[in-house]
C-alpha positions, 0 to 999 in steps of 0.5 A, spaced: 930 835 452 933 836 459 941 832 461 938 829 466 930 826 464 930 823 472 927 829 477 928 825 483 936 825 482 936 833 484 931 831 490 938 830 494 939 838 493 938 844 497 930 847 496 933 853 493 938 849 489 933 845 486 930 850 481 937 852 479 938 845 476 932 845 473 934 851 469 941 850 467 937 842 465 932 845 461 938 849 457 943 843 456 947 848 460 950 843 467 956 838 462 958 845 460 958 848 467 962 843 470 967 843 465 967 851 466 966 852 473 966 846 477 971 847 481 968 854 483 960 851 484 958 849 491 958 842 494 952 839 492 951 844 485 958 841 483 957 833 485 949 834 480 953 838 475 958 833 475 954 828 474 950 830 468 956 831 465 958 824 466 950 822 463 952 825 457 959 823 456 957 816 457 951 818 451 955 821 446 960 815 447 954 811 444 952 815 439 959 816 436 959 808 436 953 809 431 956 814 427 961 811 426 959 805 424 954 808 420 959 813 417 963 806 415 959 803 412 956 808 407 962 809 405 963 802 403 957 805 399 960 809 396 956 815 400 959 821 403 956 824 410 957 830 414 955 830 422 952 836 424 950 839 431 951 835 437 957 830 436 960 835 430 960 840 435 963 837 441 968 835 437 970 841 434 968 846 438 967 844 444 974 839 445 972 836 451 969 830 452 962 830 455 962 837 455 956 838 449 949 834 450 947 832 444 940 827 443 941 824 437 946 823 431 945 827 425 948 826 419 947 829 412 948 825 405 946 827 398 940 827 396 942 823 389 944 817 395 937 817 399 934 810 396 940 807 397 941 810 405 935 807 406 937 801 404 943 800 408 940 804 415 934 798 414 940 793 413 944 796 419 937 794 424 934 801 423 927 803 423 924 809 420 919 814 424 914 818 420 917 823 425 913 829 421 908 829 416 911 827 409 917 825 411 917 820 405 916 824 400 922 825 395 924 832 397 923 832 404 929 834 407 931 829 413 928 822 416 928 820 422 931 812 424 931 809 431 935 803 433 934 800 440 936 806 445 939 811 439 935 816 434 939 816 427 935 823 424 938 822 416 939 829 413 939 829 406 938 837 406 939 843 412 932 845 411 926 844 407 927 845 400 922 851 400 924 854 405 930 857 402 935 856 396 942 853 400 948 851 395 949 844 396 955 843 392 958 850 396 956 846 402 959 839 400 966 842 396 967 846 403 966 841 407 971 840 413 975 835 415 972 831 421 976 826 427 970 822 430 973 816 435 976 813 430 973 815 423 975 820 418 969 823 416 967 830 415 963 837 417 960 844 415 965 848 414 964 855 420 961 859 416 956 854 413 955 851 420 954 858 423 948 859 418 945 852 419 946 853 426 942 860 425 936 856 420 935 851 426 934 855 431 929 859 426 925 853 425 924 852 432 922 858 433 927 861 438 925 857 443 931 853 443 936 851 450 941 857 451 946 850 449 945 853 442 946 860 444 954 858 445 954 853 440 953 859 436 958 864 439 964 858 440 963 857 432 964 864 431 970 864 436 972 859 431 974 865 425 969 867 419 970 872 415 963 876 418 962 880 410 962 873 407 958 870 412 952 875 410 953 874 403 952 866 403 946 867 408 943 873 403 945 868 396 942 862 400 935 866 403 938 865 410 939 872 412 933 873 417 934 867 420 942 869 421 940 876 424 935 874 429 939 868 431 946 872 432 942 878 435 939 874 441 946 870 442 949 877 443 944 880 447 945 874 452 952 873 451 955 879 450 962 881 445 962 873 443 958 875 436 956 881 432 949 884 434 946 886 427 946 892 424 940 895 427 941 890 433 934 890 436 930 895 433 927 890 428 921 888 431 921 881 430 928 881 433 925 885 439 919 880 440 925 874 440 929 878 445 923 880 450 920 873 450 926 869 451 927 864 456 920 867 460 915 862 463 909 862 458 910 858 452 910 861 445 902 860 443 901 857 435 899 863 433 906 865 435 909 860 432 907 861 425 908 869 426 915 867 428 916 862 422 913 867 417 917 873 418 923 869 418 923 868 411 928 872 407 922 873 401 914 873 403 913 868 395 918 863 399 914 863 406 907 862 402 910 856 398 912 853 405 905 853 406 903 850 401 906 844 401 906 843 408 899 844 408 898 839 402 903 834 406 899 835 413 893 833 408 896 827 405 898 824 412 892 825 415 889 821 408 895 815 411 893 814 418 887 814 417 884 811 411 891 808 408 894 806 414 901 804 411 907 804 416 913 807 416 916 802 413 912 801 407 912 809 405 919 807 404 918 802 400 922 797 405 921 790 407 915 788 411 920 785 416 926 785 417 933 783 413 
């Protein structure tokens, strides 16, 4: 998703200029430049760049507010949250106002707490989206929820549970102390956020904004103990993920991370590397080559494909023969509280 969805506000722009921002758009890139290298932008490349930054802190203002207010009100619950990604790392990492474009808010809470999140985020106005298929199963991993303008994705794992083995209570007892606005909440500790950082741009395939490339070298700029981080990820079967993720943010952001043993001689890493950021899109059959070679152990990516050939079955079986909505998967009201 691009910092700026309307086109027509470059169209004041130099031609030569144009195709530039659309570039530095589609890798969620102008906020961080104009942080960066405002000052030292032409003209008409500072005013857009400082424009989008402008965009993106007016959102991520809204977004904060939200979680926030959900953040507070689980915690009247009882229910502890980590924030991920976006808001998380802005806060963090990035430690300028507007500098991070994020498109949601992503929370993490335990999955012995899922019932009664829902239950609050459908009291709070929230609506579940069947965003993907299963996504009201028991063990899937996250649901997502809108409310007027905003995305609420509700974690309740980092990934789908078959796909790796992640140590919850590790990720929970390290949890890091978070200042969001004005609420204490928390975050993955560095080493868990470089791996989940790793793992996400995994499932998507590597096809992921340049945006998360510096997401992943300023985590690592944070301090992480390099022998420790590997052993997590190999323990909780992320290691491929981890490899290919600091091999593709080393190759294009030279000395900010440690390029793997081997580097890109490994051929999934070199067809990674080769692709990135060209104009074809990856085909499906891409895509699966990809998913497939990065699971730590071939058992773990046969049993991912099981179940989601069984959960891409039964959501076929509820759209068209049952044709439930979200609400009632979810065993919510008809209609609203």
């Amino acid at each position: 998703m691009s910092v700026c969805a309307d086109p027509t506000q470059a169209s004041s722009l130099p031609s030569e200029d144009l195709a530039l921002v659309a570039a530095a758009r589609h890798h969620r890139l102008t906020p961080w430049l104009s942080v960066t290298c405002g000052d030292r932008l032409p003209g008409t490349l500072a005013q857009a760049f400082r424009r989008d930054r402008l965009v993106t802190l007016a959102r991520n203002m809204l977004l904060t507010q939200v979680a926030e207010e959900v953040i507070r009100a689980l915690a009247d619950d009882g229910i502890p949250a980590i924030v991920l990604k976006g808001l998380d790392y802005e806060t963090r990492v990035y430690n300028v106002p507007g500098a991070r474009p994020t498109s949601d808010v992503d929370l993490l809470v335990p999955e012995d707490s899922r019932r009664r999140a829902f239950t609050l985020l459908d009291r709070l106005g929230f609506e579940p989206r069947a965003a993907a298929p299963g996504f009201d199963e028991s063990d899937y991993h996250e649901v997502a929820w809108r409310r007027g303008g905003v995305e609420l994705d509700l974690h309740l794992a980092l990934a789908p549970l078959v796909r790796c083995r992640i140590d919850y209570r590790a990720v929970w007892a390290d949890s890091a102390p978070l200042r969001l606005g004005n609420t204490d909440t928390r975050g993955l500790s560095v080493p868990h956020a470089i791996i989940f950082q790793a793992l996400h741009m995994a499932i998507d395939h590597f096809q992921v904004p340049a945006i998360y490339l510096i997401d992943l070298a300023r985590l690592w700029a944070s301090g992480v103990d390099e022998d420790r981080l590997v052993a997590v990820a190999s323990a909780w079967r992320c290691r491929r993920p981890l490899e290919s993720a600091l091999a593709l943010t080393a190759k294009f952001i030279p000395g900010s991370v440690p390029a793997p043993a081997g580097g890109a001689s490994e051929p999934r890493i070199r067809r990674i590397l080769d692709a990135y950021g060209g104009p074809r899109a990856l085909s499906r059959a891409g895509e699966l080559a990809r998913k497939f070679a990065h699971f730590d152990r071939p058992l773990d990516g046969v049993r991912y494909f099981v179940v989601q050939s069984r959960r891409n079955l039964r959501e076929r079986w509820e759209q068209e023969i049952r044709r439930r909505g979200p609400r009632e998967r979810l065993n919510l009201s008809a209609g609203k509280k």
